[in-house]
C-alpha positions as CSV (number, residue, x, y, z in Angstrom):
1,X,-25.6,-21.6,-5.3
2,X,-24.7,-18.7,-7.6
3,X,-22.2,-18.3,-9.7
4,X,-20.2,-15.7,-7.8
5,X,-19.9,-18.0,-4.9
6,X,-18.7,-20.8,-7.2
7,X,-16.2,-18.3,-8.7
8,X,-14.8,-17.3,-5.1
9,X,-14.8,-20.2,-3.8
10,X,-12.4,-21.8,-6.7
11,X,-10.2,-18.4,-6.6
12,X,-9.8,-19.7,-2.8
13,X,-8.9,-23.4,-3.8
14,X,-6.5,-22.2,-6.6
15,X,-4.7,-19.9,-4.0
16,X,-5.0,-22.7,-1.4
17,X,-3.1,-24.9,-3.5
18,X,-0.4,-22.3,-4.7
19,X,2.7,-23.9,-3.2
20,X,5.1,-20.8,-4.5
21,X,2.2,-18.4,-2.8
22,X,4.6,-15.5,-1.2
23,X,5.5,-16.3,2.6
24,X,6.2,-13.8,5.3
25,X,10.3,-12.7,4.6
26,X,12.8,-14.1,7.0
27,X,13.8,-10.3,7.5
28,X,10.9,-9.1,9.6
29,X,11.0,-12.1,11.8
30,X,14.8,-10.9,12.8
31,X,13.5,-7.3,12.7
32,X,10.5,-8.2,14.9
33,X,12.8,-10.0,17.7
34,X,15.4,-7.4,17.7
35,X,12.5,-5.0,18.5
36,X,11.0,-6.9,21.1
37,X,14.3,-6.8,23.1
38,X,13.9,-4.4,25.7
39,X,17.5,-4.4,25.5
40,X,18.0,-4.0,22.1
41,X,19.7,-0.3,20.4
42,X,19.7,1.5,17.0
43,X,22.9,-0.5,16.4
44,X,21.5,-3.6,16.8
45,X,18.6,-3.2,14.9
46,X,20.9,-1.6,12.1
47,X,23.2,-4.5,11.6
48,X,19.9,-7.1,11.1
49,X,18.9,-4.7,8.5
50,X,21.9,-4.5,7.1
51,X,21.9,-7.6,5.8
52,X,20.0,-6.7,3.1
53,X,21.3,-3.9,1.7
54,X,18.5,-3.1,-1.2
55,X,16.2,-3.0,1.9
56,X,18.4,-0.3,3.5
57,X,18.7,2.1,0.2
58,X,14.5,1.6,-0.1
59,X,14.2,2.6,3.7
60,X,16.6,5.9,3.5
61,X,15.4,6.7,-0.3
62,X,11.8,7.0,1.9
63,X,13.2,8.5,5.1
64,X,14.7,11.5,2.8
65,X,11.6,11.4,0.5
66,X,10.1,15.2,0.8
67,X,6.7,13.7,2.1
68,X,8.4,12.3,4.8
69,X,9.4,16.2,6.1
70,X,12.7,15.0,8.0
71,X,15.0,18.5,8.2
72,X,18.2,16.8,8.1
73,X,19.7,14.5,5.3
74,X,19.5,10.7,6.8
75,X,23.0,8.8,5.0
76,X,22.9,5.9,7.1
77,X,19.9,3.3,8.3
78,X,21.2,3.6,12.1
79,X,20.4,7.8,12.1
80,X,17.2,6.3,10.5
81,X,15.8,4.4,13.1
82,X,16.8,7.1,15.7
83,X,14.6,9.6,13.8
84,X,12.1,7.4,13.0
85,X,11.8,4.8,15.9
86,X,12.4,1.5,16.2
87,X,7.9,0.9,15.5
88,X,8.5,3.1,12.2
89,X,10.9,1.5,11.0
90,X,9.5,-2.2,11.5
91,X,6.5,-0.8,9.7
92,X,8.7,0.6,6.6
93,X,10.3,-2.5,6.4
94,X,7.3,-4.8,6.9
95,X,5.9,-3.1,4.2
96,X,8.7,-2.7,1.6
97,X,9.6,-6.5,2.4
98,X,6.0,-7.5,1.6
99,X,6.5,-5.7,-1.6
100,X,9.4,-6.9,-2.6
101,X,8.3,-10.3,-2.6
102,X,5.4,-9.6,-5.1
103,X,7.8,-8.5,-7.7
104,X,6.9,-9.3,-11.2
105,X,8.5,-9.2,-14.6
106,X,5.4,-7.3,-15.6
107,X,3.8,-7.2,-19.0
108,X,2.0,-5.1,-21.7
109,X,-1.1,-5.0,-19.1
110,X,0.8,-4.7,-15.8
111,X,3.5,-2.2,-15.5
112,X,5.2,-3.5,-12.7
113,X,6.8,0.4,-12.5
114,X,3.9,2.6,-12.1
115,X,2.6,0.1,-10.0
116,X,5.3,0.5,-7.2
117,X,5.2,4.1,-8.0
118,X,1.4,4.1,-7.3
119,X,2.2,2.6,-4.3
120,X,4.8,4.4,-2.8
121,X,3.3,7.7,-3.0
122,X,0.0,6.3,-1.5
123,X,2.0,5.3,1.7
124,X,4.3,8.4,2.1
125,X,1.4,10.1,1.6
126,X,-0.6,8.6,3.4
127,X,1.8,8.7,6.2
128,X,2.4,13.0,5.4
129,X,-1.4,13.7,5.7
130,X,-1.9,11.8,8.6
131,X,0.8,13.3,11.1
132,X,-0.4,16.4,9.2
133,X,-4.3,16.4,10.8
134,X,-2.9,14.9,14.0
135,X,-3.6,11.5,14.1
136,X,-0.6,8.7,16.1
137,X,-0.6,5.8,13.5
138,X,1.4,7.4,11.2
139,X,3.6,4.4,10.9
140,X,0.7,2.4,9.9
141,X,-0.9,4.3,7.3
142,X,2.7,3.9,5.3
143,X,2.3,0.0,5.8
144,X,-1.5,0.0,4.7
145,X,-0.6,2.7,2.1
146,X,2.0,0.4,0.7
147,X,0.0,-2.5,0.5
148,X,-3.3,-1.1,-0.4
149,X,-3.6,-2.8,-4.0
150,X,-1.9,-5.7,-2.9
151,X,-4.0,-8.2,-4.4
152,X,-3.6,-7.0,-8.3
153,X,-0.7,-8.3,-8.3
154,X,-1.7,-11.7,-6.7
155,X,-4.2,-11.7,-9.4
156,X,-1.8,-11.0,-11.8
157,X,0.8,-13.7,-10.9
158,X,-1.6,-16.3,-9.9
159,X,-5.0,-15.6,-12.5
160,X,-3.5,-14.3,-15.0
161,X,-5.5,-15.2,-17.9
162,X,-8.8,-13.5,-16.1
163,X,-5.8,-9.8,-15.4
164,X,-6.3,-9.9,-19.1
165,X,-10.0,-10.1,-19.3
166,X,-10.8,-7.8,-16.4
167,X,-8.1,-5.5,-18.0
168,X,-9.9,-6.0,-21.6
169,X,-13.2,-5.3,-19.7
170,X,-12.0,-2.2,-17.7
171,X,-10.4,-1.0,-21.4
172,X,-13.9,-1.1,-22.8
173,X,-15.4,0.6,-20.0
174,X,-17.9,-2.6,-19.9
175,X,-17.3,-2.9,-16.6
176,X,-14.8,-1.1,-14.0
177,X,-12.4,-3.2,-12.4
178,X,-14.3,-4.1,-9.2
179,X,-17.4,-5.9,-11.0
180,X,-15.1,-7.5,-13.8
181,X,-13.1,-9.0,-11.1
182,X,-16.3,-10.1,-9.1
183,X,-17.5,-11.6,-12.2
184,X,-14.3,-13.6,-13.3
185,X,-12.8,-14.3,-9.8
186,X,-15.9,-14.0,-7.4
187,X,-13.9,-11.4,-5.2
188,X,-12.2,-8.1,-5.8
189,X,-8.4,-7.4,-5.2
190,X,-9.2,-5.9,-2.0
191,X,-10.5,-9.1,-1.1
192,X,-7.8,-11.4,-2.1
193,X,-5.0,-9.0,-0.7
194,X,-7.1,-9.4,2.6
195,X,-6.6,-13.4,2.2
196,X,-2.7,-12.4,1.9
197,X,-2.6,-9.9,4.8
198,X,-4.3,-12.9,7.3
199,X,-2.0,-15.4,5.6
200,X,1.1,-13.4,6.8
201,X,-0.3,-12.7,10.1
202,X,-0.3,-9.0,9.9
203,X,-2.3,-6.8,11.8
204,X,-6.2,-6.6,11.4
205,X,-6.3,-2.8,10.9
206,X,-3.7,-3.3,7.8
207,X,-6.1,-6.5,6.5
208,X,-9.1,-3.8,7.1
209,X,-7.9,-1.0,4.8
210,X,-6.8,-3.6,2.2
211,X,-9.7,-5.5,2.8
212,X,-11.9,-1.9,2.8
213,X,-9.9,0.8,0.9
214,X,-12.4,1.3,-2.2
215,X,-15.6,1.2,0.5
216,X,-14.3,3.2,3.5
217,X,-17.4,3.8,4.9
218,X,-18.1,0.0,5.5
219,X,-15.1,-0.7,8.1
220,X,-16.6,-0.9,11.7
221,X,-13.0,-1.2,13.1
222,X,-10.1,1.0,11.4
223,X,-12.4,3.5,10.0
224,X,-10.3,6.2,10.5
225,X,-7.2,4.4,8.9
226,X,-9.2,3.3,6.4
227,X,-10.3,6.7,5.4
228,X,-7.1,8.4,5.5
229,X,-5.8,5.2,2.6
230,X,-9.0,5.9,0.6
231,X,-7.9,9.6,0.7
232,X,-4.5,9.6,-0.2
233,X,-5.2,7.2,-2.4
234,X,-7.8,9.4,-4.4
235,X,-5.4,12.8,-4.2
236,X,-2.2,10.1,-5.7
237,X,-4.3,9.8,-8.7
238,X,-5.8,13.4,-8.8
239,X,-1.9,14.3,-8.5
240,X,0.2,12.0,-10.3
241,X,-0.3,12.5,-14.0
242,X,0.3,9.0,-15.4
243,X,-1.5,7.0,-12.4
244,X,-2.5,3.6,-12.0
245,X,-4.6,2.2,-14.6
246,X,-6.3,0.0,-11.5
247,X,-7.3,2.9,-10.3
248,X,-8.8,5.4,-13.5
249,X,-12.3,4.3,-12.4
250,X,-11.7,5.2,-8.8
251,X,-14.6,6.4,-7.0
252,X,-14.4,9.5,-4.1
253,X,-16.4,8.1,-0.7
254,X,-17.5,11.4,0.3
255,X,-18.6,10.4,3.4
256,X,-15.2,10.2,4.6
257,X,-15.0,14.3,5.1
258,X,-16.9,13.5,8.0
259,X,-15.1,10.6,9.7
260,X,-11.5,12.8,8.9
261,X,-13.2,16.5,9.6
262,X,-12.4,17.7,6.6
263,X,-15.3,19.9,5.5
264,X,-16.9,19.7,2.0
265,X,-15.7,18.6,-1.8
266,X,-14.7,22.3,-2.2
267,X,-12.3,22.7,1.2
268,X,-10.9,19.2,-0.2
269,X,-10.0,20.7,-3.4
270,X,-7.9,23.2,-1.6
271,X,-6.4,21.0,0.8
272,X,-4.9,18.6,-2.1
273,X,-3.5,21.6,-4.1
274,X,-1.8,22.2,-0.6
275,X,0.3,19.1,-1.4
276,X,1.1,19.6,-5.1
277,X,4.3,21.3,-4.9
278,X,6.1,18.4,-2.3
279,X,4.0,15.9,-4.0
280,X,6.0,16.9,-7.4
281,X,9.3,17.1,-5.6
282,X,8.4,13.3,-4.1
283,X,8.1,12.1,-7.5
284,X,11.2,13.7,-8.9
285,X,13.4,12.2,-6.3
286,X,11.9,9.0,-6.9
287,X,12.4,8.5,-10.6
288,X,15.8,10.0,-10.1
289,X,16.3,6.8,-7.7
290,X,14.4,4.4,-9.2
């Protein structure tokens, strides 16, 4: 047996024996019933969410976000799920909720800030360019965008002594992330936020683009989904000028110009300059929030 497989398989034991390991939260259990009432209105569904009133600033601070293209302001979380639908809004909150459970205190290595911030414009981006080139899962590429590097911080909290060396590693340019990962924990991130994704129960297409979001051209089921994550989260980081660290040796799958119809490297650069000026306004109203 080789030593990766040894490796992956202890990453597995040590998560399997986590007790604390993040569960699904208790809000999108009430959200997901309210929604599967037939019966059920905007009102409804707006008092459950109510509950939690952090979750209701994060969903209209993203409903009034400039990615997100909505004409009028939205002041209150029941105009929000009329102009979003009831689906969009269990996505949003699916996702934030996920999120906000993987909170960290953060470190010299892991900025728990530009982390969020990474991810947050990868999902309303995500979500912009995908009702932009016509495509109906929208609501889904904000979830997946959102919960794309979902497994650094799992690493993070749970490995934290091998964050440092694959950090150290990376630093060096020794290795880039995904081989020192493989070679201290047997898997990558994308991996072990996959393991996370089927713990929760979530849906396979958001397991496949966390599972697949660095390799697009290997999913045989979401590809499309997967694509449009890998893309908006390679124009994030041409964008945003202080990115990810994660992500600084991120590599472009061209071979997803095809699967989106989106001509060659050169009609790519054009199309990203496209979004510079909203992406820019997107990040202003967010560190104005945050």
């Amino acid at each position: 047996m080789d030593n990766g497989t040894d490796q992956k398989k202890r990453t597995y034991r040590v998560l399997s024996s986590v007790h604390n390991l993040p569960t699904v939260p208790f809000i999108i259990y009430e959200v997901t019933k309210v929604i599967e009432d037939h019966n059920a209105s905007a009102a409804m569904l707006g008092s459950v969410i109510s509950k939690d009133q952090g979750l209701v600033a994060k969903i209209l601070t993203v409903a009034n976000s400039p990615l997100y293209g909505i004409p009028r302001r939205v002041s209150t979380i029941d105009f929000a799920i009329v102009i979003l639908g009831f689906n969009h809004i269990k996505n949003i909150v699916i996702a934030l909720s996920m999120l906000d459970t993987l909170k960290q205190i953060g470190g010299d290595k892991f900025d728990q800030k530009n982390y969020w911030l990474h991810s947050i414009m990868t999902a309303t981006m995500a979500k912009r360019i995908t009702d932009d080139l016509g495509y109906a899962f929208s609501g889904e590429a904000f979830t997946a965008g959102l919960l794309h590097d979902l497994g650094i911080p799992i690493i993070f909290k749970y490995f934290k002594d091998e964050f440092d060396k694959i950090v150290d590693l990376a630093g060096k340019n020794e290795k880039n992330h995904e081989e020192a990962e493989i070679e201290l924990l047997g898997l990558t991130h994308g991996e072990l936020g996959k393991y996370l994704i089927d713990r929760w129960n979530l849906p396979s297409e958001i397991a496949d683009v966390v599972f697949f979001h660095h390799h697009p051209t290997e999913s045989e089921s979401s590809r499309q989904l997967v694509a449009l994550i890998h893309l908006a989260d390679y124009m994030v980081g041409n964008l945003l000028e202080e990115n990810f660290h994660w992500d600084s040796d991120f590599v472009f799958d061209e071979e997803i110009l095809k699967t989106l119809h989106l001509g060659d490297m050169n009609y790519l650069e054009g199309f990203i300059e496209s979004y510079r000026k909203v992406f820019n306004e997107q990040v202003d109203s967010l560190l104005i929030t945050n």
